[in-house]
N, C-alpha and C positions, 0 to 999 in steps of 0.2 A: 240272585233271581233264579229259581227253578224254573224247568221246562222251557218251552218255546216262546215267544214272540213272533207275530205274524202281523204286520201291516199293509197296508194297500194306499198308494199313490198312484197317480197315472201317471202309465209308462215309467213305474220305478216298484220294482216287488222289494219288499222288506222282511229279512226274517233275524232273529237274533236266539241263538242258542243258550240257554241261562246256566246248561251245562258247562260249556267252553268259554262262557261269551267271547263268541265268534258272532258279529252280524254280518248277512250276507246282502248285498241290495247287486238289484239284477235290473240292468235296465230291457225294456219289457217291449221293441220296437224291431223287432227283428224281420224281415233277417239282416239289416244292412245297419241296424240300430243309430241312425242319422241321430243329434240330437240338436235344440233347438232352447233358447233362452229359460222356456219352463222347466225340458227335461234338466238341466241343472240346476236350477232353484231346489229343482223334488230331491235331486241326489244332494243337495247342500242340507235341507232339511231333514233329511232320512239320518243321516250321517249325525248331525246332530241330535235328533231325534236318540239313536241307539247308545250313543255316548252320554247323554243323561239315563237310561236304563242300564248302565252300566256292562257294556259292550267293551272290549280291550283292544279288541282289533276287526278288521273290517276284510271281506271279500268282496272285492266291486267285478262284476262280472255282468254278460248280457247272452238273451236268448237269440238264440237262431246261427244264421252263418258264419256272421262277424259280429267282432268283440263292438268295434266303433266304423264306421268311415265317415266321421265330420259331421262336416253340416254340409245341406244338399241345396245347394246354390239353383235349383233347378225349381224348388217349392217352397212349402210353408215354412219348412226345417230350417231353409237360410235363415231366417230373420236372427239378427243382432240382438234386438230390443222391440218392445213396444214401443209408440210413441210417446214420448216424455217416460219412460220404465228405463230403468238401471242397463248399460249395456250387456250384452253378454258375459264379455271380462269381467263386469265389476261382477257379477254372480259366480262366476267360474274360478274367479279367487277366495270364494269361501270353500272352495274343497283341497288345496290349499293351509288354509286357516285352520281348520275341522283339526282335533288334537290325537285321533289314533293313527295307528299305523295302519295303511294299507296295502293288501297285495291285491293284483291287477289276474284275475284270470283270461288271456288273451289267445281268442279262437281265431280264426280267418284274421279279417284285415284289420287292422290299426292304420286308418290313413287320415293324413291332416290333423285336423283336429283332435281325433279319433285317437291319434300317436301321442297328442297334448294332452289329453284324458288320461291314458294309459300310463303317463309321465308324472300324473300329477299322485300317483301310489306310491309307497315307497319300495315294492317289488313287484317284480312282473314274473308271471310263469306262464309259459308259450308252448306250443306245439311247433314240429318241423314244416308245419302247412300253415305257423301263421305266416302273416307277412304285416311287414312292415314301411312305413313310407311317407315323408314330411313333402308332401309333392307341391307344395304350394308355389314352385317356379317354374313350375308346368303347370299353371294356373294364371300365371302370368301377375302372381301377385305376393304380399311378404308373408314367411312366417307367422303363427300367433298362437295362443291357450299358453303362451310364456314357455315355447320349446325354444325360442334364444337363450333362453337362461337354463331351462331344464335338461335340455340334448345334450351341452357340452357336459352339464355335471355328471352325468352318466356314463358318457360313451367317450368323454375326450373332445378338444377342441379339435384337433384334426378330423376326425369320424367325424364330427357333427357338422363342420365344415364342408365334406361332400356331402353329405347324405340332402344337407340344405341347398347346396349348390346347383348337384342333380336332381334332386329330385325320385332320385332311384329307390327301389321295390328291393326290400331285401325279406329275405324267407327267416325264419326261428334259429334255423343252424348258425346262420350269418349274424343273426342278433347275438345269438348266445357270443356266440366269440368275441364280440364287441360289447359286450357286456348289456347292452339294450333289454334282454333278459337275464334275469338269475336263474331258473331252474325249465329245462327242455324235458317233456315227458309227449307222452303221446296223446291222442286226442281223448281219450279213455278215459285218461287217467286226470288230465287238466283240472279239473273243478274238486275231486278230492284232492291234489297236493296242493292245489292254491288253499283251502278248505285247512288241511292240514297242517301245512306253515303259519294258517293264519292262529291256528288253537297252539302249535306251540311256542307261539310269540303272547296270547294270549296267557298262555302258562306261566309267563314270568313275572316277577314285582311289576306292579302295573307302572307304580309313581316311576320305580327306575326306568321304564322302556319309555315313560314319555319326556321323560330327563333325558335319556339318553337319546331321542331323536330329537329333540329340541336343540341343545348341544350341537350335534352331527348336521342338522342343517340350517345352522346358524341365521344367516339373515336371507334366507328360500323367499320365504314370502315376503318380504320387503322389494326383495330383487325382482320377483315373478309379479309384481304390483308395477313394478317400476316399468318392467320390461312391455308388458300388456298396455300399458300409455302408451309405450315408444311403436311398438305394434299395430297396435288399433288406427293408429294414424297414417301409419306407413299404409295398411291396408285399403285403409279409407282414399288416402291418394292413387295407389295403384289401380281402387276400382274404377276408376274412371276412365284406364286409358286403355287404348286398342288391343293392347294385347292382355290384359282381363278378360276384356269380352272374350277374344280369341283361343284363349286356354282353357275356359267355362263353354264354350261353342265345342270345341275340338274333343275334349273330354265325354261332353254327351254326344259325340258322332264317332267315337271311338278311334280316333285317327291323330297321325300325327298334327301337331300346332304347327303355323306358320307365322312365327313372330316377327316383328316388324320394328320394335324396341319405339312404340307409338304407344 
């Protein structure tokens, strides 16, 4: 495929380079790029979408300050599902499913969900000003986007351990060392080395890179299918109870939580 590709989804930009193929998709909601059952439907489709025009690899990246922070429990963004429509997870495990490789260019914050997104690439390339953060027990509620399954494979069961535990903010520096990222550049530079990594993965035997990520992460999405059941329910029951509201409340007031373990 010569020249460019240029698509248009809401809240998801599509480009596919026929030179490299490298497709870029950019989710398009910035600055805090919340996203919400649709926004991943369009990136499940885009993704497929470029991989029938024959795209090899993929740069998932987004406009404005931050790369993701979740979903915004505060508006429309929260919603799960439509009523009677696929939940979130069942949508959010076709990116996942989708057969190229992905690297993650990750600005500002990767948080919640947003860290689940960035997880679900098979690399990540960060700045020392991202940050990163599975906060959902300072939400007063579990895990989920399959970072039980995705975090430890990453970063080790130990790291993954606290990071779930606390809840704690960790910066690019502290990712890299923990492996959370593969490659730290500067803000500058973020979008061509992810750009770049993603053409020279792009450059190799296609059939072999999808062999050999297929191989390397054996039964991923079976597990991260498995895990997003086990999640989605945990979640569902947490919502209910005093200290959801209280870490959803605390969060939009900027202020320490007052837990109650109600």
């Amino acid at each position: 495929m010569a020249g460019k590709y240029n698509g248009a989804m809401a809240d998801v930009g599509v480009e596919l380079d026929g030179a490299t193929h490298v497709a870029t998709l950019e989710v398009q909601r910035g600055p805090n790029n919340h996203f919400d059952i649709d926004v991943l439907a369009r990136l499940a489709d885009a993704m497929t979408e470029v991989a029938d025009r024959d795209a090899r690899a993929i740069v998932l990246c987004s406009e404005g300050k931050h790369f993701c922070a979740g979903a915004d429990f505060s508006g429309a963004s929260g919603r799960t599902g439509h009523d009677g429509a696929p939940h979130l997870y069942d949508v959010a495990i076709r990116l996942f499913e989708q057969p190229l490789p992905i690297v993650a260019a990750v600005q500002g914050a990767a948080i919640g969900g947003g860290l689940g997104l960035a997880l679900a690439a098979d690399l990540r390339v960060a700045t020392p000003e991202s940050r990163f953060a599975a906060n959902f027990s300072q939400l007063g509620f579990h895990p989920g986007f399959g970072l039980t399954v995705t975090l430890p494979r990453v970063v080790g069961q130990q790291a993954a351990l606290e990071l779930l535990f606390t809840g704690r903010r960790i910066d690019g520096a502290a990712a890299a060392e923990i492996g959370l990222c593969d490659h730290l550049v500067s803000a500058e530079e973020l979008r061509a080395r992810a750009t770049d990594l993603a053409a020279e993965i792009a450059g190799a035997a296609p059939l072999a890179v999808r062999a050999i990520r297929q191989t390397l992460r054996g039964s991923l999405v079976d597990d991260v299918r498995s895990a997003m059941a086990h999640e989605r329910a945990e979640q569902e029951r947490l919502q209910q109870t005093d200290d959801f509201r209280e870490g959803v409340t605390a969060v939009g007031e900027r202020r320490p939580a007052r837990f109650t373990g109600r």
